[in-house]
mmCIF file as Biopython writes it, N, C-alpha, C and O atoms, coordinates in Angstrom:
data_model
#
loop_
_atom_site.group_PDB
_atom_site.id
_atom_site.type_symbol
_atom_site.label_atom_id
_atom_site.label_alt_id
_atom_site.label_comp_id
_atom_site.label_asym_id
_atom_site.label_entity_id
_atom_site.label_seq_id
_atom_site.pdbx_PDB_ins_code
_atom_site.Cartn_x
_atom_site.Cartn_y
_atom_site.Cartn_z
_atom_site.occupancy
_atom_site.B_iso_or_equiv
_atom_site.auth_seq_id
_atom_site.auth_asym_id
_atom_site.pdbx_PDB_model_num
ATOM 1   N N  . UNK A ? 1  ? 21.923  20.593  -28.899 1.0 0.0 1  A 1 
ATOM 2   C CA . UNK A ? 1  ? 22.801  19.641  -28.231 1.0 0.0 1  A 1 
ATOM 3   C C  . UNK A ? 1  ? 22.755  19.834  -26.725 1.0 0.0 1  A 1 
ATOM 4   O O  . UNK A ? 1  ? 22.960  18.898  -25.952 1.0 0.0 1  A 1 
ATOM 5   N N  . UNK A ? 2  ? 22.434  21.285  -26.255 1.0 0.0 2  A 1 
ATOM 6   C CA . UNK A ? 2  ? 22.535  21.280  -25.001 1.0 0.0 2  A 1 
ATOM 7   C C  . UNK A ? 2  ? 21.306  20.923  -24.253 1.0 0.0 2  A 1 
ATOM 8   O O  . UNK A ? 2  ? 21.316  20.425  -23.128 1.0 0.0 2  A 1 
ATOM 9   N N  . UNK A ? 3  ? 20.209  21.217  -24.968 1.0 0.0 3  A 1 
ATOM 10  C CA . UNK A ? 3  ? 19.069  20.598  -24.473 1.0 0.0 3  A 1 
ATOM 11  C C  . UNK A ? 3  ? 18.970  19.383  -24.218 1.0 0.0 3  A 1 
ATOM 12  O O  . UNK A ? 3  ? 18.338  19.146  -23.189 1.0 0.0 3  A 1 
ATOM 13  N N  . UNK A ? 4  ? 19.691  17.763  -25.245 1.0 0.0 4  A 1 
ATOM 14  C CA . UNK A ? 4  ? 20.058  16.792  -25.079 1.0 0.0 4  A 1 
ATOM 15  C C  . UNK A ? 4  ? 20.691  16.280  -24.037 1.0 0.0 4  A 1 
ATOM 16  O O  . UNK A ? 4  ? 20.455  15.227  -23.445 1.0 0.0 4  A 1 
ATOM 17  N N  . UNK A ? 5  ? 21.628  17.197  -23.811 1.0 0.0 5  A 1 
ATOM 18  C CA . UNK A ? 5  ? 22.728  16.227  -22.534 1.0 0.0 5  A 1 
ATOM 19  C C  . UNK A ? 5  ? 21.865  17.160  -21.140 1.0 0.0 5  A 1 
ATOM 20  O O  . UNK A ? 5  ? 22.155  16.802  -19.998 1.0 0.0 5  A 1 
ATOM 21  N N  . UNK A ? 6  ? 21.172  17.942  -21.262 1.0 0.0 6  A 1 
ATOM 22  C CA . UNK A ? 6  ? 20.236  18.732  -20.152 1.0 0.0 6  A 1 
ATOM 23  C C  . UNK A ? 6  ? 19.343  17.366  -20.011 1.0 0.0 6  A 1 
ATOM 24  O O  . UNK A ? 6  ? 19.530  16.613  -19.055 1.0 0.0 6  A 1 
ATOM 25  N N  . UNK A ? 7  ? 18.500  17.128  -20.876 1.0 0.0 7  A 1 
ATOM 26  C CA . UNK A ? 7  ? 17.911  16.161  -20.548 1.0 0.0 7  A 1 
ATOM 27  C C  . UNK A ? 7  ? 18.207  14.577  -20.073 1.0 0.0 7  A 1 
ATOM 28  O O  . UNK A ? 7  ? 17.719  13.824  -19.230 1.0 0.0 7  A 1 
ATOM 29  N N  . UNK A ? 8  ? 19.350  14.480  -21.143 1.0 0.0 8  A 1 
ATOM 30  C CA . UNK A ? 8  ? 20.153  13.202  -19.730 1.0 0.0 8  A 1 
ATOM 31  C C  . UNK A ? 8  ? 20.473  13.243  -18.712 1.0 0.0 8  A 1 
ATOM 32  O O  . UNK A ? 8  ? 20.629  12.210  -18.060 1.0 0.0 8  A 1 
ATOM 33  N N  . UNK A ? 9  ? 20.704  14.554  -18.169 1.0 0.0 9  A 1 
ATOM 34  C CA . UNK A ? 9  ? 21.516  14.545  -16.764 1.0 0.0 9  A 1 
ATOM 35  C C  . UNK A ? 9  ? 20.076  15.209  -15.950 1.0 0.0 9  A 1 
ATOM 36  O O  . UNK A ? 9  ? 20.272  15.792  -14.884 1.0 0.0 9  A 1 
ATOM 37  N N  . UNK A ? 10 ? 18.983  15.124  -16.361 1.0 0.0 10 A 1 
ATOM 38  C CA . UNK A ? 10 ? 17.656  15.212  -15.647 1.0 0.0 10 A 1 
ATOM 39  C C  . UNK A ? 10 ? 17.456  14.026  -14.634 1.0 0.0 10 A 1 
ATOM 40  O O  . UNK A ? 10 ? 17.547  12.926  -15.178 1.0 0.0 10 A 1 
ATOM 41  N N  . UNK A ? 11 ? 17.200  14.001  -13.263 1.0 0.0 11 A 1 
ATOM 42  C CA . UNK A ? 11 ? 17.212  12.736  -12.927 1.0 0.0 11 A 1 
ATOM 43  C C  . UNK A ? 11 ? 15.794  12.740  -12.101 1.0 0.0 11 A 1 
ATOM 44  O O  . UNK A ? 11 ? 15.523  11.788  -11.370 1.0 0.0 11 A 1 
ATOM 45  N N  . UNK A ? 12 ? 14.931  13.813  -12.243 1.0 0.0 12 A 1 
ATOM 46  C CA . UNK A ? 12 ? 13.510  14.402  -11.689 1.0 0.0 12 A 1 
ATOM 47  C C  . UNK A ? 12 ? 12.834  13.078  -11.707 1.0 0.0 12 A 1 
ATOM 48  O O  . UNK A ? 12 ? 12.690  12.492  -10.634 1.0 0.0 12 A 1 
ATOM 49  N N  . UNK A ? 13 ? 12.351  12.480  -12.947 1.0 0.0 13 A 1 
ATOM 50  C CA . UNK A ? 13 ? 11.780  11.436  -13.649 1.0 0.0 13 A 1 
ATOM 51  C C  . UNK A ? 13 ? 12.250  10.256  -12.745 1.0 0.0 13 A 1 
ATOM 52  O O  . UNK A ? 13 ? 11.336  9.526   -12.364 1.0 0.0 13 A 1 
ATOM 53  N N  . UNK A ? 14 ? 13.161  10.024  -12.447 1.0 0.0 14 A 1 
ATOM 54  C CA . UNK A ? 14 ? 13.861  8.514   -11.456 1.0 0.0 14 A 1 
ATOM 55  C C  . UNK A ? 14 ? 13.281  8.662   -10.182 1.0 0.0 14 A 1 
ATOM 56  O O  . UNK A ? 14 ? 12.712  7.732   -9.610  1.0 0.0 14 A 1 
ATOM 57  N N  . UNK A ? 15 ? 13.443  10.189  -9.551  1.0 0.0 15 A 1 
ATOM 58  C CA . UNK A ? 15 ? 12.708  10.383  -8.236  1.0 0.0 15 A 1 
ATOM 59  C C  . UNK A ? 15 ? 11.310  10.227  -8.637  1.0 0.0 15 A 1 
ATOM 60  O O  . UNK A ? 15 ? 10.646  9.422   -7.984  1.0 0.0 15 A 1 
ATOM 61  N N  . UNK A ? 16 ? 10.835  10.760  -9.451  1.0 0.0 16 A 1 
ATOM 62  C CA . UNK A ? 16 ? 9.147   10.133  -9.632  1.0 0.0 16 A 1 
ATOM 63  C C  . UNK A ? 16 ? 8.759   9.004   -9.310  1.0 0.0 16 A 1 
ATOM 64  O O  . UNK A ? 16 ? 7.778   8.723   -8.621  1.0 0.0 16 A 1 
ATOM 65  N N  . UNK A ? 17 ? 9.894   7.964   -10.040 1.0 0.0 17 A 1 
ATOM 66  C CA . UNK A ? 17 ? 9.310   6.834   -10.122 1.0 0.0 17 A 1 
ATOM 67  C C  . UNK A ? 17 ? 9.522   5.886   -8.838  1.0 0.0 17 A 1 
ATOM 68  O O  . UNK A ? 17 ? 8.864   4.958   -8.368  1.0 0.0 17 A 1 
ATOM 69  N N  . UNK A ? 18 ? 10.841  6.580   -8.439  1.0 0.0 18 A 1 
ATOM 70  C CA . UNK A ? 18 ? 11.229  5.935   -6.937  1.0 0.0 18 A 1 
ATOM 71  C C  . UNK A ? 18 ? 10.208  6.197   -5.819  1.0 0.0 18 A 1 
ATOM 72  O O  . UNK A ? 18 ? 10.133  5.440   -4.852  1.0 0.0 18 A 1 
ATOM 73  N N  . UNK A ? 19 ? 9.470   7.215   -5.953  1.0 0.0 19 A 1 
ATOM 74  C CA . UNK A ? 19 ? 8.386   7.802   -5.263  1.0 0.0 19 A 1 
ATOM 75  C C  . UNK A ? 19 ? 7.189   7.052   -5.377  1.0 0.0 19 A 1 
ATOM 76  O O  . UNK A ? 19 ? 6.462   6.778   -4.423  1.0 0.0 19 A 1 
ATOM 77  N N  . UNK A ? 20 ? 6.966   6.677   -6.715  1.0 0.0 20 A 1 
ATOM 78  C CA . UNK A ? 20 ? 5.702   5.650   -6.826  1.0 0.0 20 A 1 
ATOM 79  C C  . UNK A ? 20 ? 6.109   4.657   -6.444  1.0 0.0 20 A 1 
ATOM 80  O O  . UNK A ? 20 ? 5.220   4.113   -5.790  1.0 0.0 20 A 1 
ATOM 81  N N  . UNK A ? 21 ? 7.174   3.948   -6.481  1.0 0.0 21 A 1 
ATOM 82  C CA . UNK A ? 21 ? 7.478   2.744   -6.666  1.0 0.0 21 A 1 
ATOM 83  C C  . UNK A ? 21 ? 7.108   2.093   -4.884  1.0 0.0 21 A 1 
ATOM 84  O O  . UNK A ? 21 ? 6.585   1.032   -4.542  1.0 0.0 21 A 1 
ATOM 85  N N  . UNK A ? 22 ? 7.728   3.438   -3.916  1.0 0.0 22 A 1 
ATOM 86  C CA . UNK A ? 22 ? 7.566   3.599   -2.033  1.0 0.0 22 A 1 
ATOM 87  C C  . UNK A ? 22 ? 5.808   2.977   -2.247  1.0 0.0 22 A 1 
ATOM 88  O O  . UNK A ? 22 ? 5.273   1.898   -1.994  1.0 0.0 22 A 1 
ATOM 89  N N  . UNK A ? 23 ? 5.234   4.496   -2.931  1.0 0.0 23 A 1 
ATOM 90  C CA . UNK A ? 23 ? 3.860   4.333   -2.583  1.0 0.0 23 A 1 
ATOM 91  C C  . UNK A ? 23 ? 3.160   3.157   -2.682  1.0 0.0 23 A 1 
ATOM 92  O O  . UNK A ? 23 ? 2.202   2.916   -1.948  1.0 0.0 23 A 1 
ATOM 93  N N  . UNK A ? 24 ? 3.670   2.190   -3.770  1.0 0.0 24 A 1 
ATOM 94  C CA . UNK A ? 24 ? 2.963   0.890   -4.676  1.0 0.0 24 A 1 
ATOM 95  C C  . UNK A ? 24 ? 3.183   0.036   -3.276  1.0 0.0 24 A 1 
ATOM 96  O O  . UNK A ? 24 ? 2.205   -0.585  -2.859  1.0 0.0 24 A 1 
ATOM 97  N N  . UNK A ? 25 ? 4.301   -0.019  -2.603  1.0 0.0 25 A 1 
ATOM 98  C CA . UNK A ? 25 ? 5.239   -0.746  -1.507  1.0 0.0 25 A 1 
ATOM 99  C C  . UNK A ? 25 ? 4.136   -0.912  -0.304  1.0 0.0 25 A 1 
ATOM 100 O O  . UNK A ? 25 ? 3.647   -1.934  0.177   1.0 0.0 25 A 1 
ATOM 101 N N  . UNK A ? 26 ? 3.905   0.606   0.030   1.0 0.0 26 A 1 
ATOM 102 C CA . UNK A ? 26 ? 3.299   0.984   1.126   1.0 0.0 26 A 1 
ATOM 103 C C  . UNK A ? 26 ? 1.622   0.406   1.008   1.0 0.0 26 A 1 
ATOM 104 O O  . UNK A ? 26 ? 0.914   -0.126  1.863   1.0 0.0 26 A 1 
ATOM 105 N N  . UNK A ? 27 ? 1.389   0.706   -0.210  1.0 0.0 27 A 1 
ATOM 106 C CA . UNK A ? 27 ? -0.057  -0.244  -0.626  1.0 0.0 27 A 1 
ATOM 107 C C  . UNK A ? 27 ? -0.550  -1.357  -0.105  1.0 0.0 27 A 1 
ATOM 108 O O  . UNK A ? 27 ? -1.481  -1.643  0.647   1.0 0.0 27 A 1 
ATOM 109 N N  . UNK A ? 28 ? 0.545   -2.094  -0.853  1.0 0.0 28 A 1 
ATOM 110 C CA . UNK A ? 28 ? 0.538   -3.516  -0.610  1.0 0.0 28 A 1 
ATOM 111 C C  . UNK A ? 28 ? 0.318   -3.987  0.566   1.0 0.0 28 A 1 
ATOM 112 O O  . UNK A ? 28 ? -0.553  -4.825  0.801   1.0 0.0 28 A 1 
ATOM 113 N N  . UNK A ? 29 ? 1.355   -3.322  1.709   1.0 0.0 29 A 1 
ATOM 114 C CA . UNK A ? 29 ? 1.414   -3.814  3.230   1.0 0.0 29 A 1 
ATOM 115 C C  . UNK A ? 29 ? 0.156   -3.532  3.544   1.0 0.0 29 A 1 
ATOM 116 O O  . UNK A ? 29 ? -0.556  -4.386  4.072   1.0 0.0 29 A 1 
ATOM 117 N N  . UNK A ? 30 ? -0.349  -2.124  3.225   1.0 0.0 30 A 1 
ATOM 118 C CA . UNK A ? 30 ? -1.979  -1.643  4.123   1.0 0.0 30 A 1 
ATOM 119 C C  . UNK A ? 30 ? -2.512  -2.663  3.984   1.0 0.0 30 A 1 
ATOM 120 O O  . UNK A ? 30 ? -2.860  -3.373  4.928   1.0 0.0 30 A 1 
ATOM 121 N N  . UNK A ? 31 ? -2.675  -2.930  2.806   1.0 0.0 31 A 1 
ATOM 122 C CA . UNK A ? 31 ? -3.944  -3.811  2.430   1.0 0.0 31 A 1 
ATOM 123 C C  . UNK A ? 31 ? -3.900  -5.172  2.802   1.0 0.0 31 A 1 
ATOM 124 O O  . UNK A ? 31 ? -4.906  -5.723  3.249   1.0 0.0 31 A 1 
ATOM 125 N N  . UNK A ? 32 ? -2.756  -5.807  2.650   1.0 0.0 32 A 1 
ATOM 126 C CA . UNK A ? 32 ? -2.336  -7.174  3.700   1.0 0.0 32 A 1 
ATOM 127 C C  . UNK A ? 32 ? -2.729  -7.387  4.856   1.0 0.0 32 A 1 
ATOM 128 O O  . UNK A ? 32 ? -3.267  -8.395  5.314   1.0 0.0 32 A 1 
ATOM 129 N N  . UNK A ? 33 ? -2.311  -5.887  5.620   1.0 0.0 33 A 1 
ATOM 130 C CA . UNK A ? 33 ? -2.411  -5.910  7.433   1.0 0.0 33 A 1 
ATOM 131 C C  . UNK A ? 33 ? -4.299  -5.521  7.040   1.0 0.0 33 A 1 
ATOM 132 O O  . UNK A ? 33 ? -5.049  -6.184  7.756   1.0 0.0 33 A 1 
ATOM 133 N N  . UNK A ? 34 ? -4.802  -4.864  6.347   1.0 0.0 34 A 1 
ATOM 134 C CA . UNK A ? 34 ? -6.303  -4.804  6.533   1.0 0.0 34 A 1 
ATOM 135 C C  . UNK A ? 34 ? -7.097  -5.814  6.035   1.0 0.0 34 A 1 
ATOM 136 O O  . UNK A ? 34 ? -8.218  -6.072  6.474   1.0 0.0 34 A 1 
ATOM 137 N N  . UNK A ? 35 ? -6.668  -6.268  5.327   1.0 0.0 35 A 1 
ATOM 138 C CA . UNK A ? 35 ? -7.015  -8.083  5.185   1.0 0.0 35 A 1 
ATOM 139 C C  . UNK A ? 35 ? -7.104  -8.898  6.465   1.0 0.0 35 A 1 
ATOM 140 O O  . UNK A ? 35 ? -8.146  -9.173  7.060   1.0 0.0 35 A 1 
ATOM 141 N N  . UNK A ? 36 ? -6.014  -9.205  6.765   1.0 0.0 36 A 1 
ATOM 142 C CA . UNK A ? 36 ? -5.694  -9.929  7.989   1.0 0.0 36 A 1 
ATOM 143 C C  . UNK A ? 36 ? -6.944  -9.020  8.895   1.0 0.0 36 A 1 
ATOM 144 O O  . UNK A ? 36 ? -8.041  -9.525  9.135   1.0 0.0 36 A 1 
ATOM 145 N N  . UNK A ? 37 ? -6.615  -7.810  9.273   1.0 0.0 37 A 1 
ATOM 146 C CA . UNK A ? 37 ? -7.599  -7.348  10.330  1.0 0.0 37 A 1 
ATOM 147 C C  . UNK A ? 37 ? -8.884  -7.599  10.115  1.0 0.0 37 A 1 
ATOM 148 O O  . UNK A ? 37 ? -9.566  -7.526  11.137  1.0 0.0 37 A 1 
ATOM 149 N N  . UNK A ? 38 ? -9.347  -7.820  9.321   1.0 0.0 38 A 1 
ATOM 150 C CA . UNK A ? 38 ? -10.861 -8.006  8.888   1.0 0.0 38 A 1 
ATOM 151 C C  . UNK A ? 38 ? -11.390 -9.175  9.152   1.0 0.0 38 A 1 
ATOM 152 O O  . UNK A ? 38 ? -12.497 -9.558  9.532   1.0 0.0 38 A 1 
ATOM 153 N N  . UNK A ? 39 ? -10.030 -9.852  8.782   1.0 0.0 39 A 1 
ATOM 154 C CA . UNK A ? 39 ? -10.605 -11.750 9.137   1.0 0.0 39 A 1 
ATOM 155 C C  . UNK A ? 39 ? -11.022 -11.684 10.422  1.0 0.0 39 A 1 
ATOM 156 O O  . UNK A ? 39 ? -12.150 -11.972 10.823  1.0 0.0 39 A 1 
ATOM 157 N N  . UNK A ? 40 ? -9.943  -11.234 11.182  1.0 0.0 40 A 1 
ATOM 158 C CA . UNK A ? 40 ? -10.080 -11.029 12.772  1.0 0.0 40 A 1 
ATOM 159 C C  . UNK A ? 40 ? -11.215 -10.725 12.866  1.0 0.0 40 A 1 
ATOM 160 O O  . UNK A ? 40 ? -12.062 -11.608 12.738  1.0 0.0 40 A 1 
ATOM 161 N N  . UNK A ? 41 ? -11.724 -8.960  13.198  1.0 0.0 41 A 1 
ATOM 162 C CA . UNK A ? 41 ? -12.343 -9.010  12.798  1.0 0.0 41 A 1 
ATOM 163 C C  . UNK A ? 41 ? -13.740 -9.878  12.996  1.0 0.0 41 A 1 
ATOM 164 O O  . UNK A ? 41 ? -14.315 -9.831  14.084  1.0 0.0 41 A 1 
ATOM 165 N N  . UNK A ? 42 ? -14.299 -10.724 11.835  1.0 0.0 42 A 1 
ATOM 166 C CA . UNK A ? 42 ? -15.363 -11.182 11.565  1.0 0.0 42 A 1 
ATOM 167 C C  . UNK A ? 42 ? -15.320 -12.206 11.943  1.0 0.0 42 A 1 
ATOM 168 O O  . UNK A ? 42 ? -16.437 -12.616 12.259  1.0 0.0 42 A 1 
ATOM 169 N N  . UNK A ? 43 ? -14.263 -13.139 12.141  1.0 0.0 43 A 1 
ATOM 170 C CA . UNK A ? 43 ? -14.490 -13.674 13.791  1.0 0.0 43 A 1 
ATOM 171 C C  . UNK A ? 43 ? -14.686 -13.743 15.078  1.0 0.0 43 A 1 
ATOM 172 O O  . UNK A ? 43 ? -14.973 -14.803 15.635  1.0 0.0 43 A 1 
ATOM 173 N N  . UNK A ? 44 ? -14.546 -12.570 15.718  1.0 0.0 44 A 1 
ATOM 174 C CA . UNK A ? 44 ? -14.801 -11.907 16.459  1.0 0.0 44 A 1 
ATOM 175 C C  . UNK A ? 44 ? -16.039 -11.915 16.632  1.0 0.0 44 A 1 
ATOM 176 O O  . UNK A ? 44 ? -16.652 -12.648 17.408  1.0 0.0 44 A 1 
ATOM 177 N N  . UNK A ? 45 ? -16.530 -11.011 15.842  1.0 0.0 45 A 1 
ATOM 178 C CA . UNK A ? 45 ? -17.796 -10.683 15.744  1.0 0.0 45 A 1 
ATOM 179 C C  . UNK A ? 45 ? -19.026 -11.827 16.007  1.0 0.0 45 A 1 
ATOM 180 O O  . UNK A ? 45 ? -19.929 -11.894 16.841  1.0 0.0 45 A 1 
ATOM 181 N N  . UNK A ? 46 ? -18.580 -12.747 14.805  1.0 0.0 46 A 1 
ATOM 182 C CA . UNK A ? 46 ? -19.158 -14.115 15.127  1.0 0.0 46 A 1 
ATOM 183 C C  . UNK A ? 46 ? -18.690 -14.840 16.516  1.0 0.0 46 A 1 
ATOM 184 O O  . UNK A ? 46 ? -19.366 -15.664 17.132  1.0 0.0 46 A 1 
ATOM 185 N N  . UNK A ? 47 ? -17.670 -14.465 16.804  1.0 0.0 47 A 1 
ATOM 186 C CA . UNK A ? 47 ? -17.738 -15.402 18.251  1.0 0.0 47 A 1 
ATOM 187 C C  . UNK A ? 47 ? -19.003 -14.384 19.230  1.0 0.0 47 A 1 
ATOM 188 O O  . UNK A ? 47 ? -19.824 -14.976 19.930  1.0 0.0 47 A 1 
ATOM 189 N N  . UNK A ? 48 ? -18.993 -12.986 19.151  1.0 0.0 48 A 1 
ATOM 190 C CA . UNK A ? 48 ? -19.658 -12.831 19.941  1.0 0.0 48 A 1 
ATOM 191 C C  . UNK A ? 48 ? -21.201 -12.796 19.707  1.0 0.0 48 A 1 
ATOM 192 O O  . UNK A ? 48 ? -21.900 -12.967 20.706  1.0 0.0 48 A 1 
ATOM 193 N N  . UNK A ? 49 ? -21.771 -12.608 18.589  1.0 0.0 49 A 1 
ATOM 194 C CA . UNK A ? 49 ? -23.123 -12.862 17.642  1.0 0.0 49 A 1 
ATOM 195 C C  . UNK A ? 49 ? -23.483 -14.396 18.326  1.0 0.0 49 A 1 
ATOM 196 O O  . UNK A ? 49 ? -24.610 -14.480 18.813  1.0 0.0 49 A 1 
ATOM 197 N N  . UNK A ? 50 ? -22.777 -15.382 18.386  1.0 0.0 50 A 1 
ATOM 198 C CA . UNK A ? 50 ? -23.287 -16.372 18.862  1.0 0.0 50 A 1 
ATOM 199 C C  . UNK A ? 50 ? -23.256 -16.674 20.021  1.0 0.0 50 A 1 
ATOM 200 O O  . UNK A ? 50 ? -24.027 -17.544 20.427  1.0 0.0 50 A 1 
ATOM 201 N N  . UNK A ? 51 ? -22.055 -15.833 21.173  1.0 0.0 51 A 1 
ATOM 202 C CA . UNK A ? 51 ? -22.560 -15.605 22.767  1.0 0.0 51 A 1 
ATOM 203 C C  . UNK A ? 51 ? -24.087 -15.178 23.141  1.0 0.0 51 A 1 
ATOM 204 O O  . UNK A ? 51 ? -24.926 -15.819 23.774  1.0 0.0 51 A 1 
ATOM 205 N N  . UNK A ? 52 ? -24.159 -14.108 22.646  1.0 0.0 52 A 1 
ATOM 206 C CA . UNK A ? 52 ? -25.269 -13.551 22.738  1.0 0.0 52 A 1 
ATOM 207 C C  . UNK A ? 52 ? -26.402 -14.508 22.144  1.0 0.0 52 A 1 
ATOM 208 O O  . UNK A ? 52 ? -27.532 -14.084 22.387  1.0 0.0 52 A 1 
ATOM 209 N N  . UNK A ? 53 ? -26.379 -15.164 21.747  1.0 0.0 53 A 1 
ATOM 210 C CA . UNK A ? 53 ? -27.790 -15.551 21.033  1.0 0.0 53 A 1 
ATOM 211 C C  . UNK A ? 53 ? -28.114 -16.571 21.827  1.0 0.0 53 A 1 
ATOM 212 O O  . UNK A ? 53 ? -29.241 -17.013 21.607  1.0 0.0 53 A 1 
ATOM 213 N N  . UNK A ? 54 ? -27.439 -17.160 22.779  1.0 0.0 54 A 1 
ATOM 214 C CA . UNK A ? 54 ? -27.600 -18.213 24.003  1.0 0.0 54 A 1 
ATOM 215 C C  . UNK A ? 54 ? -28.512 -17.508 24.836  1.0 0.0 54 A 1 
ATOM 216 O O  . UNK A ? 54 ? -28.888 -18.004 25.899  1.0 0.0 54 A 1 
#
């Protein structure tokens, strides 16, 4: 019985998941803002690929 209510009042497992849950969060944004940067980016690039080729 005491192992039972030990294990309900465990709350380790919630911080785990609250912890992944940041990381999943933090993912998302990188990869948005490195999206976006890339477009940039390869426009860029192409604007200047075709300066040069004049």
């Amino acid at each position: 019985m005491k192992t039972a209510i030990r294990f309900i009042k465990d709350e380790e497992g919630a911080t785990a998941i609250e912890y992944g849950l940041i990381a999943a969060l933090i993912s998302v944004a990188a990869i948005g803002a490195m999206t976006a940067l890339g477009t940039q980016l390869s426009t860029l690039f192409t604007t200047v690929k075709t300066s040069l080729a004049r």
